[in-house]
N, C-alpha and C positions, 0 to 999 in steps of 0.2 A: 549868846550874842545874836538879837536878832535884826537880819539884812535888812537894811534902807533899799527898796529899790531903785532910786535915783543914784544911788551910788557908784552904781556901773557907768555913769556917765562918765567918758574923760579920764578910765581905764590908763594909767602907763599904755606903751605899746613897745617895751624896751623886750628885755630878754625874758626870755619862757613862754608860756602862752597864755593870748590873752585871750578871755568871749568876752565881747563888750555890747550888750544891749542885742543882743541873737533872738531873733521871735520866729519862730514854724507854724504853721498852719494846714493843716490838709482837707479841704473840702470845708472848708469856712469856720473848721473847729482848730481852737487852738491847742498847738504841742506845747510851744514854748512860750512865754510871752515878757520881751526883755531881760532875758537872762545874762547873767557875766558872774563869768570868775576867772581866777589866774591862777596859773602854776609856775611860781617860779624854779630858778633851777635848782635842783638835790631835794626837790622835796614831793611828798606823795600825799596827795590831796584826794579825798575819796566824793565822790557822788552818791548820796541819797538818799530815799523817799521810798513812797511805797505803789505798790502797781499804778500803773496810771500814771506816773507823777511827772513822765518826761524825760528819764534818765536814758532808756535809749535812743529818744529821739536825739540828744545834745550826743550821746557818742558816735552816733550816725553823723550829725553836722561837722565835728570835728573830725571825723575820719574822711569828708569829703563826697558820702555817700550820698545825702540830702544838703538841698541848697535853701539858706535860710532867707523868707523873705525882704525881713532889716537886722542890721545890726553885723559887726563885724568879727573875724577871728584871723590873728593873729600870732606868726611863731616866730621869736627873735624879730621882731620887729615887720617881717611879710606877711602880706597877704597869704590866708590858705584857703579862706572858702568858697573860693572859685575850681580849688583846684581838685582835681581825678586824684581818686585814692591812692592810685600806683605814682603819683607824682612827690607824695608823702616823706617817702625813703628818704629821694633824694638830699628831704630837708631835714633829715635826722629824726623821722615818725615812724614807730611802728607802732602793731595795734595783734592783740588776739582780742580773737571774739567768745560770743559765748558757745559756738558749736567749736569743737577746737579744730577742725577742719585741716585733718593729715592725710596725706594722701596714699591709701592703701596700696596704688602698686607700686611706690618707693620705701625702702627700708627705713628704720628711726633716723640713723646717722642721713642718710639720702634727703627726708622729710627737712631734716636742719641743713643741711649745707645748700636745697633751696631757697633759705633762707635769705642768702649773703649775693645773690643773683645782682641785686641792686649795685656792690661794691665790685661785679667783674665786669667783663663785655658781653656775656653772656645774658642772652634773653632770657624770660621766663621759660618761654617753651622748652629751649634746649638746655636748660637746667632741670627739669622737670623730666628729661628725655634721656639727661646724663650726658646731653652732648655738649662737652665742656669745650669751650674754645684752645686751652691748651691743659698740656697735663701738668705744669705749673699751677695753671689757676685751680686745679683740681684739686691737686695738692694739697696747695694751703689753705682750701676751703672749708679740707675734710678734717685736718689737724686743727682747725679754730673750728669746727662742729664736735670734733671728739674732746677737744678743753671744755666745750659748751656741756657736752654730757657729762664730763665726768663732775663740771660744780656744782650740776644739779642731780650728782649721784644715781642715775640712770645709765651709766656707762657700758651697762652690761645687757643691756638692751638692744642695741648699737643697731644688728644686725635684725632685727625684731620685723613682722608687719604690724603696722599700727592697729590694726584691728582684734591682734592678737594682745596688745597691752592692758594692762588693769587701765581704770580713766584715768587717776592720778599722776599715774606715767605719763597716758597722752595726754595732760595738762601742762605738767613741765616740759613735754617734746614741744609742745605748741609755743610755750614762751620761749624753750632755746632756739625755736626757729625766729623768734621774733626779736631776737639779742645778736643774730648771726650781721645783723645790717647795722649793727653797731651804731642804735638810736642813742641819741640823746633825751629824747622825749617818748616813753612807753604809755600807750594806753591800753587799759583790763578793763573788758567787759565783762561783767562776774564771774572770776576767774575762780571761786569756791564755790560755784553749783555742781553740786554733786558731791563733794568731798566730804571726809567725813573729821572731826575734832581734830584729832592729831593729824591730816595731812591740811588743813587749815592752819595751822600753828607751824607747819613745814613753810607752807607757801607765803605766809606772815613774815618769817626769816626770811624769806628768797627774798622780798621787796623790798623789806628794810635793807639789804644788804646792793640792791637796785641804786639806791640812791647815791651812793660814791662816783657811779657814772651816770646816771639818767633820773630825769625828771619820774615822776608816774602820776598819770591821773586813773583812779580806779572806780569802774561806776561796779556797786556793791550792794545787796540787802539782808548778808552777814553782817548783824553789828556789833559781833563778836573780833571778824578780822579787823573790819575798817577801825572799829577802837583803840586795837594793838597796833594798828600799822602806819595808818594817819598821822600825818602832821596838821594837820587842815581839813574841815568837812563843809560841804557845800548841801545844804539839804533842800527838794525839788517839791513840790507837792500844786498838782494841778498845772505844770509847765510854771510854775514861776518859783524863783528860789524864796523860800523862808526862812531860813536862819543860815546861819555861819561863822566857822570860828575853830577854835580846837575842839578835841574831840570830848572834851570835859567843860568847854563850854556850850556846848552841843547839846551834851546828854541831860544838861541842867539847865535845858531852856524847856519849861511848862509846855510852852504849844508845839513843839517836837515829843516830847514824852508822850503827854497825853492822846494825843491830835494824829501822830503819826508811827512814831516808831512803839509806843508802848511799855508795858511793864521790863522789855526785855534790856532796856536801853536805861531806865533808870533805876536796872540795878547793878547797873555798869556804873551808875557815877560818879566811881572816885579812877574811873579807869581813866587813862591818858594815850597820847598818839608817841611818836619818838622824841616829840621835844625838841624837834628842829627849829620848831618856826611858832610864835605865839601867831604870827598873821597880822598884817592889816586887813583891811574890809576886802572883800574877794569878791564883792557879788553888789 
């Protein structure tokens, strides 16, 4: 299915989130140029393309890091890209990146229960510090951090420094810190660099099983995962989106195959996403 880009005009702005017509530029070059797509809720929509294409510029503007010069994004209906990353939480967003960024002088269990900072009174810093505002909130932090380990089977790590874990591990520590704030809307920035077959096919499950409580948009250039995990694909090339659709009408559009993603994607073609959502136009 290849995207209209006038499409994006006039976006819904109802539930989940929308990019509606998002354009970037840095130093007169463009990142983006009128891009939109939507995530609605319970489903996992993957981004993209290949170097270049603009995939982290659009998860940079959604996470609030870069501010775009037209076009707008929205979550449940609000404005967000005006707003500061750490304002995110608030709105039920979280986000890992592609460094998975744990913080070595807290233990695994410690690294996730700063996770959940947003849902107490407690500031970043004095969660970071352990300085818990009461031994209640501590409590229940650590118990909804140690449920958090144990469903991504990491439990036994708990006590661990991150730096001493395989990456794999500190991939899943990274997203049960980012499930601790209890998002409705999760976003993955290549969250299978670095892994290898079977801990990709792990992390495949973990997102499918995402979707009973959270949205997920995932910018990815395994298209191995995104095929099995996708409900929706959003494809980028040069900042502007070119096709979109499921991941089986993706993988059998000609000027994707060819053009962009290659031999590796059409010979996925009879591959499919979870089958949540055939999609209307996203982009």
């Amino acid at each position: 299915m290849t995207a209209g880009l006038s499409q994006g005009a006039g976006l819904s702005q109802g539930a989940g989130l929308t990019v509606d017509e998002v354009s970037v530029s840095f130093g007169g070059l463009a990142a983006l140029s009128d891009v939109s797509l939507q995530v609605r809720p319970g489903e996992v929509v993957g981004v993209i393309g290949p170097n270049g294409a603009g995939k982290t510029t659009l998860f940079n503007v959604v996470c609030g890091f870069v501010n775009p010069q037209s076009g707008t994004i929205t979550y449940n209906g609000q404005r967000i890209d005006r707003r500061k990353p750490h304002h995110l939480t608030q709105l039920g967003i979280a986000r890992t990146l592609q460094g998975v960024g744990l913080w070595n002088g807290l233990s695994v269990i410690e690294n996730v229960m700063a996770g959940g900072q947003a849902k107490t009174h407690t500031g970043v810093a004095s969660a970071l510090l352990g300085l818990w505002r009461s031994s209640r909130e501590e409590t229940h932090l650590r118990q909804r951090a140690g449920e958090l380990l144990h469903e991504f089977e990491i439990e036994q790590f708990a006590d661990w420094n991150p730096k001493a874990l395989p990456y794999a591990v500190q991939k899943r520590t990274a997203m049960a810190r980012a499930l601790m704030a209890e998002p409705t809307l999760l976003l993955l920035d290549e969250p299978a660099s670095g892994l290898s077959k079977g801990e990709m096919d792990e992390l495949s499950h973990l997102v499918i099983e995402l979707r009973s409580s959270a949205s997920v948009l995932l910018v990815e250039h395994h298209m191995d995962l995104v095929m099995s995990t996708c409900d929706r694909l959003v494809v980028l090339n040069f900042g502007q989106v070119i096709a979109h659709g499921t991941p089986a009408e993706v993988s059998a559009n000609p000027e994707v195959t060819t053009a962009y993603l290659g031999n590796e994607v059409h010979a996925m073609g009879t591959g499919t996403g979870t089958g949540a959502s055939t999609g209307a136009s996203d982009a």
